[in-house]
N, C-alpha and C positions, 0 to 999 in steps of 0.2 A: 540693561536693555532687554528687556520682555520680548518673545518672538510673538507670532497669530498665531491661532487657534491654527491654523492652516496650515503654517511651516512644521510647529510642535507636532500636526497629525502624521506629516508627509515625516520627518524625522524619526520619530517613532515604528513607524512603517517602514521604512529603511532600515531602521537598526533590527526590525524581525529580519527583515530579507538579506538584510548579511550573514547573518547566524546561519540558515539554513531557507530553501525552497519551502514557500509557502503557497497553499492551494488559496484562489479570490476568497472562497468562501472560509476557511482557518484565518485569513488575514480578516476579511470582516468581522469575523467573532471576536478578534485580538484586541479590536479597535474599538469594537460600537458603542461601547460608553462612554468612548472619547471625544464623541462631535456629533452631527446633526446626522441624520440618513441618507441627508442633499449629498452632503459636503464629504462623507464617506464614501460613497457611490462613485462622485465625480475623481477622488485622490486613487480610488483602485482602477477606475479608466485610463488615467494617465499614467497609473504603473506599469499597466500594460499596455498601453502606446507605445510608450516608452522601453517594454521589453524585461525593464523592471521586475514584474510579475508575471510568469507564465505557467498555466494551466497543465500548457502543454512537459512544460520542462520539467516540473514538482511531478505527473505522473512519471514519469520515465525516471527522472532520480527516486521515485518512490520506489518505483518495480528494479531497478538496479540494485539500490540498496537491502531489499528484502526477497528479492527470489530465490537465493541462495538457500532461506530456511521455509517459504512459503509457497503451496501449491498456487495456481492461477484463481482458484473458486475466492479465497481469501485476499490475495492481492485485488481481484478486480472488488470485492465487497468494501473493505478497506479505501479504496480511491472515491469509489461510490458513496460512502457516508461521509468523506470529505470535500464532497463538492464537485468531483472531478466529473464531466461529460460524458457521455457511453463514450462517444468518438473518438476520446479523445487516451481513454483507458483502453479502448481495442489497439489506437496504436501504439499506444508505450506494453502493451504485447506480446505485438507484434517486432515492435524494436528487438522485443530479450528476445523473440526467436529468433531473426533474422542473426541477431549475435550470438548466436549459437549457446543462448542460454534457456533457449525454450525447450532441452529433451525435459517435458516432465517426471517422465520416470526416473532418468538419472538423478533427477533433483531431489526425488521420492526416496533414491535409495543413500543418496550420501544424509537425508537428514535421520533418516530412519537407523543407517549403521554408527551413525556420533549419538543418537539418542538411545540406541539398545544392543545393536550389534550381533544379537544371537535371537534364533526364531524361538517364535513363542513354546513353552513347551505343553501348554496345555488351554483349554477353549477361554478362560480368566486371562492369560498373559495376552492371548491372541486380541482381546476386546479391547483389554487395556492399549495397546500398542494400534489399533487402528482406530479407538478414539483421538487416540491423541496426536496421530496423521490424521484424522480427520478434520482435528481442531487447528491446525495450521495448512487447511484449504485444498487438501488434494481427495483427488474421487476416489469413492469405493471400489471402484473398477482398479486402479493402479493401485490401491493399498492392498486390495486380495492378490494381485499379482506376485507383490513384491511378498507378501505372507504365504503366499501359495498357497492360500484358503484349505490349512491342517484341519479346520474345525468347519464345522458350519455354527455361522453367527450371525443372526437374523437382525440383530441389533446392531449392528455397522452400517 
């Protein structure tokens, strides 16, 4: 017994959204070669009618899940190239602050002491160590803090 194209799509799509919180727009990508644009459009409305799919909930398990090793600059870029709303990335934020997961500097310095642990010793270690808090989304301002700006590095 053959299911519709319709059941097969809404199936499918379910079986993503078991696995893990998907953003409308990562589940449209998931799908699009699976059905018409009508018929895809319509089966993400009703995921989210339905509660199925929410925007709002994927940002916040996004930022829950990653704040722990990522600055705010990178968390909001990251929800932002996956479809996620400004609105809707300010409040999942907002939540980690309100949960007292927003001090960013503490968050700057625990990833900073599991990644290196001793200050840099010369103006080369210094670069190296605030590119690479750079590269996981925290500002120049809290990365000179937590370096206590030994050198002067015009290129951070």
């Amino acid at each position: 017994m053959s299911s519709s194209p319709a059941t097969a799509l809404r199936n499918r799509a379910l079986r993503l959204l078991a696995r893990r919180e998907h953003s409308r727009a990562e589940l449209a990508a998931k799908l699009r070669g699976e059905a018409e644009p009508e018929m895809l459009s319509a089966l993400l409305d009703r995921l989210a009618e339905t509660g199925l799919q929410s925007d709002a909930r994927y940002a916040e398990s996004f930022v829950r899940s990653r704040a722990e090793r990522h600055g705010v600059g990178r968390l909001r870029n990251e929800l932002a190239r996956r479809g996620v709303a400004e609105a809707l990335i300010d409040d999942a934020l907002t939540t980690l602050a309100d949960e007292g997961g927003g001090d960013e500097l503490a968050r700057l310095r625990a990833v900073w002491q599991k990644k290196f642990g001793d200050k840099p010793q010369d103006a080369r270690e210094w670069a190296r160590q605030a590119r690479f808090l750079q590269s996981r989304g925290f500002t120049s301002e809290l990365i000179r803090k937590v370096l206590k700006e030994p050198f002067n590095d015009e290129s951070a």
